[in-house]
C-alpha positions in Angstrom: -17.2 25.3 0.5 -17.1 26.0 4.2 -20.2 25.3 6.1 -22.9 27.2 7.5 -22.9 28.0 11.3 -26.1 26.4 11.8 -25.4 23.0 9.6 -22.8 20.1 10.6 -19.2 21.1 11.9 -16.3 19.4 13.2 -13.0 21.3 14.5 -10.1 19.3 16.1 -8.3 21.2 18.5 -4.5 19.7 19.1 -1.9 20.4 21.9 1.7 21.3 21.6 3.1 20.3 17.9 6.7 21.3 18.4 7.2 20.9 14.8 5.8 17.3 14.5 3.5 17.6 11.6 4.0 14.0 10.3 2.4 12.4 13.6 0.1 15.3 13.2 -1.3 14.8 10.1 -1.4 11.0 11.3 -3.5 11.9 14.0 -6.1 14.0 11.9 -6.5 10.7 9.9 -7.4 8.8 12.4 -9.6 11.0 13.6 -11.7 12.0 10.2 -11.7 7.5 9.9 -13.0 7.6 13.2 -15.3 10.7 13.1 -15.7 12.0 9.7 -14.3 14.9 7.4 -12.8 17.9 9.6 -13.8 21.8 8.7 -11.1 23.1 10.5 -7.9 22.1 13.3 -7.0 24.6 15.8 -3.4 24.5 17.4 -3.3 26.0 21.4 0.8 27.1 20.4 4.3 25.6 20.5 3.5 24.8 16.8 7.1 25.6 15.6 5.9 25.8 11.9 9.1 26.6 11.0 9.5 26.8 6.8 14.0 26.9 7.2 16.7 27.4 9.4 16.3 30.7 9.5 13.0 30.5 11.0 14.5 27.8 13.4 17.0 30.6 14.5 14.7 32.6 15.8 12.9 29.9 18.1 13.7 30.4 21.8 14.9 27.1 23.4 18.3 25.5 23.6 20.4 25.0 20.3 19.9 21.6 20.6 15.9 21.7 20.5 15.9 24.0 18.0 14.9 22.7 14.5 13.5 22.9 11.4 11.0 19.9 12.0 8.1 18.4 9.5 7.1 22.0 8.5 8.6 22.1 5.3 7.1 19.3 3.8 3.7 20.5 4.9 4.5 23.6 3.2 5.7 22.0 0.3 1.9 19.8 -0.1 3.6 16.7 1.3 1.5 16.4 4.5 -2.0 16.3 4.5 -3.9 17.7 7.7 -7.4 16.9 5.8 -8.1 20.7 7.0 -7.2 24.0 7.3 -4.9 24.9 10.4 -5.6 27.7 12.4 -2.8 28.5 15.2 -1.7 30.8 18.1 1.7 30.8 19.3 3.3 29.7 22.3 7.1 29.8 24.0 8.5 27.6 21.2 7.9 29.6 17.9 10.0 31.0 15.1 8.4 34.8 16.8 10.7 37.2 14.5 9.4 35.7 11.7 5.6 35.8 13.1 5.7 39.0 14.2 7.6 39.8 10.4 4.4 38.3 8.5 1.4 39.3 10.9 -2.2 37.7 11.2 -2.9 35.7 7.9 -1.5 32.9 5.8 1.8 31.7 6.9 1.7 29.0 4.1 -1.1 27.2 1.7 -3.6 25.9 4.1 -1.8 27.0 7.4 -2.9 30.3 9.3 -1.5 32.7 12.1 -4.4 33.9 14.0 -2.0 36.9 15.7 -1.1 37.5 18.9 -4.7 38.6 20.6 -7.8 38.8 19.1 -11.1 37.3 18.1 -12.4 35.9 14.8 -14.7 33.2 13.6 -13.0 29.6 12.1 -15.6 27.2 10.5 -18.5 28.6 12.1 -17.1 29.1 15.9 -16.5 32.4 17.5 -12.8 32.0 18.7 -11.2 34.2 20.9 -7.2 34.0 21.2 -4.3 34.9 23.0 -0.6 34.0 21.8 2.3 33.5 23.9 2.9 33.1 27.9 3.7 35.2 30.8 6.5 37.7 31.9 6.5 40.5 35.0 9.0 42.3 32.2 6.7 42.3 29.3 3.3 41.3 31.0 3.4 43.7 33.8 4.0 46.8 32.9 2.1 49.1 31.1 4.0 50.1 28.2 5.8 46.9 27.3 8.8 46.9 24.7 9.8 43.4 23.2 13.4 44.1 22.4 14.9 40.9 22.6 13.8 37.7 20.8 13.0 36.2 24.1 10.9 39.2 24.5 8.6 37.9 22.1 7.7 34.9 23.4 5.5 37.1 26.4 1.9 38.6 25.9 1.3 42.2 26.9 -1.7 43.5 29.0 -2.9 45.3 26.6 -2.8 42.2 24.4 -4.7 40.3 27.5 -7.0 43.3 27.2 -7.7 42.9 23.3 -8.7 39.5 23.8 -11.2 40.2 26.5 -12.9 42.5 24.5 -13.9 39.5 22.2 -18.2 40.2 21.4 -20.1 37.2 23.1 -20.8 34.6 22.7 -17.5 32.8 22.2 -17.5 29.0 21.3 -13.5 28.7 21.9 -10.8 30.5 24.0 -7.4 30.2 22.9 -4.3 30.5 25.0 -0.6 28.6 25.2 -1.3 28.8 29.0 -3.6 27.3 31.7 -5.8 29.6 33.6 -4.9 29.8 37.7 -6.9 27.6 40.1 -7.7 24.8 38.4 -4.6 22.1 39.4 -2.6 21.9 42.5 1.0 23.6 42.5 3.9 21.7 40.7 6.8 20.7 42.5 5.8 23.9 44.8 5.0 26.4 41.9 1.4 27.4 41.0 0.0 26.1 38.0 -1.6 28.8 35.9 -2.0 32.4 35.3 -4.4 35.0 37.3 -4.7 37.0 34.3 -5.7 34.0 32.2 -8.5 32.9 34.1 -9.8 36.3 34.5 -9.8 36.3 30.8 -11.6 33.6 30.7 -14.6 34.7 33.1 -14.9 38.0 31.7 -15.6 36.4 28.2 -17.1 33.0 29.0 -16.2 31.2 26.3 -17.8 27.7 25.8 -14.4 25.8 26.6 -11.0 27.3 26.9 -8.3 25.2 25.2 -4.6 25.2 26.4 -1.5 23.4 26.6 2.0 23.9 27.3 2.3 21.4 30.3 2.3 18.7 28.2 -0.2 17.2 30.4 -4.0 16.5 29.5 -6.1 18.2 32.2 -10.0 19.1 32.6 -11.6 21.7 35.3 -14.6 24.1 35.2 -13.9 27.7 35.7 -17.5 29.2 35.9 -19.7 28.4 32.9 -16.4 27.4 30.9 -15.2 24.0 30.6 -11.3 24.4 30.6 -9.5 21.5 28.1 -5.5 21.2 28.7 -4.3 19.1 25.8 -1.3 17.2 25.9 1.9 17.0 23.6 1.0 15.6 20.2 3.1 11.8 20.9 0.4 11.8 23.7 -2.4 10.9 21.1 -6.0 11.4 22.0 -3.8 13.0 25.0 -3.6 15.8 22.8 -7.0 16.3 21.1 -10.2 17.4 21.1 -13.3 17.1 19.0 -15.7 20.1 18.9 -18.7 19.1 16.7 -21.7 21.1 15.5 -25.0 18.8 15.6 -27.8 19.9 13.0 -29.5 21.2 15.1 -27.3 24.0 15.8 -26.0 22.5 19.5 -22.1 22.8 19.8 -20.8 19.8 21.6 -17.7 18.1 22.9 -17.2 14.4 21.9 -16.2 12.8 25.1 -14.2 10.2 23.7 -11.9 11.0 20.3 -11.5 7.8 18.6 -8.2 7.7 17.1 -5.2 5.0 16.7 -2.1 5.3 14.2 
């Protein structure tokens, strides 16, 4: 039975899977010992939840990282996550068969949000945004993804459908960090314009991202911005969001976790 908005909630919010859902399922262990039963996971993209190797195929990335990974067994009721999973994609998903399927259950227990949008998981107002950015898909104003490496970009009219998420919003979902809140990397900025001007048009609670691989924390605004690491990071990679009974969403500052 899922729980009422205003009673007790608990979402864990995980960084970059890459097809890992052994140590993932690990880690949502630990964390209900540690914490207590889950209502929900969220994933911030580069899930790879890919069910064969046709799915696989369709990944962008070198031949040599693609693969079928833990998925399977999830799929099959193998793997326990202890919760449903809720997920937006990033760069490394199996996008022809996403796109194929659409918004909804990809497999028992596991579900797409889409590529832009806003919807309500366990009681939190989620706002979301798939993929990363392109000046050939992003940038123009009647994008076309006509190759599969096409797919891996957001649109601006899919930039636009997510900022036209009703407020409040608990959560913001990209695969991306907002602009302006690290220092350039090796002389390239960190972070998208577009993303942070997402994020303070909507003014979500906290925004959750990953693909750096690299666990980060800024403020834009009224938003606390969470980057979340790669899932063999550990509590590198996750966050607690828990709803007190009193209503009051908060943050667990420390997510107590060991495998």
């Amino acid at each position: 039975m899922r729980r009422e908005k205003s009673g007790p909630a608990r979402v864990l919010v995980v960084g970059d899977v890459h097809g890992e859902f052994e140590l993932l399922a690990k880690w949502s262990a630990a964390v209900r010992a540690s914490h207590g039963p889950l209502d929900a996971i969220l994933a911030v993209g580069d899930v790879e939840p890919n069910r064969d190797e046709a799915d696989a195929a369709g990944v962008r990335s070198p031949a040599k990282y693609r693969k079928v990974g833990d998925f399977p067994f999830l799929a099959e009721g193998l793997l326990d996550l202890g919760a449903p999973l809720h997920f937006i994609g990033g760069n490394h998903e199996p996008w022809p068969a996403l796109d194929a399927a659409g918004p909804g259950q990809w497999a028992e227990g596991v579900h797409f949000l889409g590529r832009a949008g806003a919807t309500e998981v366990a009681g939190l107002r989620v706002a979301f945004l798939s993929g990363i950015h392109s000046a050939k898909v992003t940038d123009v104003q009647k994008a076309r993804r006509e190759t599969v490496r096409d797919r891996v970009y957001y649109t601006a009219e899919e930039v636009r459908r997510a900022g036209r998420a009703r407020r409040p919003v608990d959560v913001l979902l990209t695969h991306d960090w907002p602009a302006g809140i690290a220092e350039p990397h090796r002389g390239h900025p960190v972070g998208r314009p577009e993303l942070r001007e997402l994020c303070e048009r909507i003014r979500p609670k906290w925004h959750f991202c990953g693909h750096m691989h690299h666990r980060h924390q800024a403020r834009v605004g009224a938003t606390d911005v969470v980057c979340l690491g790669h899932i063999s990071d550990g509590p590198g990679a996750l966050a607690l969001v828990e709803r007190r009974p009193d209503g009051e969403l908060t943050l667990v500052e420390h997510v107590d976790a060991r495998i």
